[in-house]
C-alpha positions as CSV (number, residue, x, y, z in Angstrom):
1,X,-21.1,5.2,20.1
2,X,-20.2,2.8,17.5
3,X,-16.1,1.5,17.8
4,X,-15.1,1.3,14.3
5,X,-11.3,0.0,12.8
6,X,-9.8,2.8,11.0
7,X,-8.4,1.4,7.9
8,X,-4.3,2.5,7.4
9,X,-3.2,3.4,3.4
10,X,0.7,2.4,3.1
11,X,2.3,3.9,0.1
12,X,5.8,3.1,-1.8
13,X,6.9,6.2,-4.3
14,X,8.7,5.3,-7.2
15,X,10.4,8.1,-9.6
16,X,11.9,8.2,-13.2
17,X,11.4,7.1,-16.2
18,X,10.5,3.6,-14.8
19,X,7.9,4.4,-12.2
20,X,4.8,3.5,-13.3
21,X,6.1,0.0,-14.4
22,X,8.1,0.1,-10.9
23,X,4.7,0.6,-9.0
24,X,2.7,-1.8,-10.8
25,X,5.1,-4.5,-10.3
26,X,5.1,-3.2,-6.7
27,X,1.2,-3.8,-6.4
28,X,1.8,-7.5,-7.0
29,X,4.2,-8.7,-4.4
30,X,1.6,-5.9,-2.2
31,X,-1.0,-8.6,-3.3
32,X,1.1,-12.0,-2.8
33,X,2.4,-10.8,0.6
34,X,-1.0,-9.6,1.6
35,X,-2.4,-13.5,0.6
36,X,0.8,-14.9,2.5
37,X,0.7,-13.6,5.5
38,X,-3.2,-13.9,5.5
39,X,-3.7,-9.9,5.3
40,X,-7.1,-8.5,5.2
41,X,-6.6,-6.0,2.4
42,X,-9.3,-3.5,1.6
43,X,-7.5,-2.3,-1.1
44,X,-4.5,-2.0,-3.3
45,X,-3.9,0.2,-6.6
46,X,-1.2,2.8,-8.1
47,X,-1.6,5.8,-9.1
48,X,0.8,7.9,-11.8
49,X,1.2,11.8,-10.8
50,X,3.4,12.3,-13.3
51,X,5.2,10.9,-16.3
52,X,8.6,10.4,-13.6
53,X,6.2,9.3,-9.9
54,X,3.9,7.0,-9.4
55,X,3.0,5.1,-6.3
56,X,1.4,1.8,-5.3
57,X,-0.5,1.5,-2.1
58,X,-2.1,-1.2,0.2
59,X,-5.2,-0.4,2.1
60,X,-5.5,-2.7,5.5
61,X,-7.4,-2.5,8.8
62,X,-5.4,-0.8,11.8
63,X,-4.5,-3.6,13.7
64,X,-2.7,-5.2,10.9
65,X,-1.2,-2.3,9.3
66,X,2.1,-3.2,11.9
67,X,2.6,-6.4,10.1
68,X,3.0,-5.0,6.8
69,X,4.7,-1.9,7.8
70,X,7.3,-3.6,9.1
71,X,8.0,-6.4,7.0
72,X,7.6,-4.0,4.0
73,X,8.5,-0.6,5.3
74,X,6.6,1.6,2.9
75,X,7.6,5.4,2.6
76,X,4.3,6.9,4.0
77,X,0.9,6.3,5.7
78,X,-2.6,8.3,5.9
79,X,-5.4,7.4,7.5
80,X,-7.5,6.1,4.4
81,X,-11.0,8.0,4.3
């Protein structure tokens, strides 16, 4: 059986009129903490639900998902598929 690192999405929601600006922004300080602190990152993006919420996300392996958690604090987590 094959022990594989589940990789951890972290997701910031942003509302109103500003949100999709908001979350792109966001996905750049994702990306410069990320390089800082020497972050594997399989993955960051934002996505617009609506004209008033979007969100930005940062895709890392398990093991380092504590790091940005708590230096960030994002609003959610999922197990990224």
């Amino acid at each position: 059986m094959e022990n594989k690192t589940r990789n951890i999405r972290l997701i910031w929601d942003f509302r109103g009129e500003d949100a999709e600006k908001t979350a792109i922004h966001h996905e750049i300080h994702l990306k410069q903490f990320a390089q800082k602190e020497n972050i594997e990152v399989i993955e960051t993006g934002v996505e617009h639900e609506t004209e008033l919420f979007s969100f930005a996300f940062i895709t890392v392996p398990e093991p380092q998902m504590k790091i940005v958690r708590d230096a960030l604090i994002p609003h959610r987590g999922e197990i990224a598929e």
